[in-house]
C-alpha positions in Angstrom: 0.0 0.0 0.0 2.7 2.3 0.9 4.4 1.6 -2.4 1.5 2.5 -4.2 1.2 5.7 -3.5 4.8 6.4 -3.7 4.0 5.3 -7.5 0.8 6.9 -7.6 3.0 10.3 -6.4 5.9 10.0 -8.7 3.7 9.2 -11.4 1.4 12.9 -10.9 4.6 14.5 -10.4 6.0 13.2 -13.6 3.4 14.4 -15.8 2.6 17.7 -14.0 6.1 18.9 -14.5 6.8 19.2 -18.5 3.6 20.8 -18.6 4.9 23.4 -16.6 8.0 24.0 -18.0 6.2 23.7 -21.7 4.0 26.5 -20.4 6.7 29.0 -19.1 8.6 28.8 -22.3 5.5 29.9 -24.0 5.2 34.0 -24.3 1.2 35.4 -22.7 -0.7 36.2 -25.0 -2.1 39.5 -24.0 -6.1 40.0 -23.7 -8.0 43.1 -25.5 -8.9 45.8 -23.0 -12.3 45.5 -22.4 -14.2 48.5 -23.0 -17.8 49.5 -20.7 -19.1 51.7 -23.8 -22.3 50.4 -25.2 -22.4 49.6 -29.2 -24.3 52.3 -31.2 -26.6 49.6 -32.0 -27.4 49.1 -28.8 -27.8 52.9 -27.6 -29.8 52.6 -30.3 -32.1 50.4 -29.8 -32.5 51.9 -26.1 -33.0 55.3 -27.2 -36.1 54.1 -29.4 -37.3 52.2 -26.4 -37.2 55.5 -24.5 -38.9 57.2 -27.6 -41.8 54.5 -27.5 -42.0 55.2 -23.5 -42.7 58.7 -24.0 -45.3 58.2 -26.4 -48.8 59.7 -26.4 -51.4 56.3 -26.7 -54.3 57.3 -26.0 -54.9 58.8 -29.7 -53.6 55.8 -31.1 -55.7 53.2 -33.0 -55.5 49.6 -32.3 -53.3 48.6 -35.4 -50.9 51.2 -34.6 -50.6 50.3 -31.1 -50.2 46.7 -32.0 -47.3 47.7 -34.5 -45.7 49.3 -31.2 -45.8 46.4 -29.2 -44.1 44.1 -32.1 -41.6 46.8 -32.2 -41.1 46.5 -28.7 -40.9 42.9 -28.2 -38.6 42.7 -31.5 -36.0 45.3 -30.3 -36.2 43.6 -26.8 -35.1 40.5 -28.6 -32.3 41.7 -30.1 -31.5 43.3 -26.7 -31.0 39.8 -25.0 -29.4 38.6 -27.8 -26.4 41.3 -28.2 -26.3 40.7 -24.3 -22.6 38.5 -23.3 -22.7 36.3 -20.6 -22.6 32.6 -19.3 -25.1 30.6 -18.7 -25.1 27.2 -16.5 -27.7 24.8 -16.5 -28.5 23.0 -13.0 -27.5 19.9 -14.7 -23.9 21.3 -15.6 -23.9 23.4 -12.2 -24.6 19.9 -10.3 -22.1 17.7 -12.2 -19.4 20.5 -11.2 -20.0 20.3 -7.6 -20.3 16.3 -8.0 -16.7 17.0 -9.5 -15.5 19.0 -7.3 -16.3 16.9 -4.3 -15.1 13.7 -5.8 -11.2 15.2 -6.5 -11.2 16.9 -3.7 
């Protein structure tokens, strides 16, 4: 048993450390500055939301609202999708901590 993990160590240890020394020799590769501006599309698209906000209704016929509300819901569409992020499902989110507990 005690031979085993002696095995079991030098055996980690033997692959862990090319990898690291294959790594340092490689130069970093530098990351784009990220900027907080919004895209003109974007301001945009907000702007006419705001535009649509501030609108008079009540003279409005029922066509032209309707229009409106397809306008909305399309430009609200396009917001979400222009929007970055990640997204976990619960099943990827469990099998991570299932992970996570098992190595560790």
């Amino acid at each position: 048993m005690k031979n085993l993990r002696i095995y079991l160590m030098m055996m980690v240890l033997s692959i862990s450390i090319p990898t690291t020394i294959t790594a340092a020799e490689k130069t970093p590769i530098e990351a784009p500055a990220k900027t907080n501006e919004m895209p003109i599309e974007v301001k945009n698209m907000l702007n006419r939301l705001e535009e649509i906000k501030k609108m008079d209704k009540s003279n409005m016929s029922r066509s032209e609202k309707k229009e409106l509300r397809k306008e909305v819901k399309t430009i609200k569409k396009n917001l979400k999708a222009t929007s970055n992020g990640i997204y976990l499902s619960i099943g990827a989110i469990i099998i991570i901590i299932l992970l996570l507990i098992l190595l560790l």
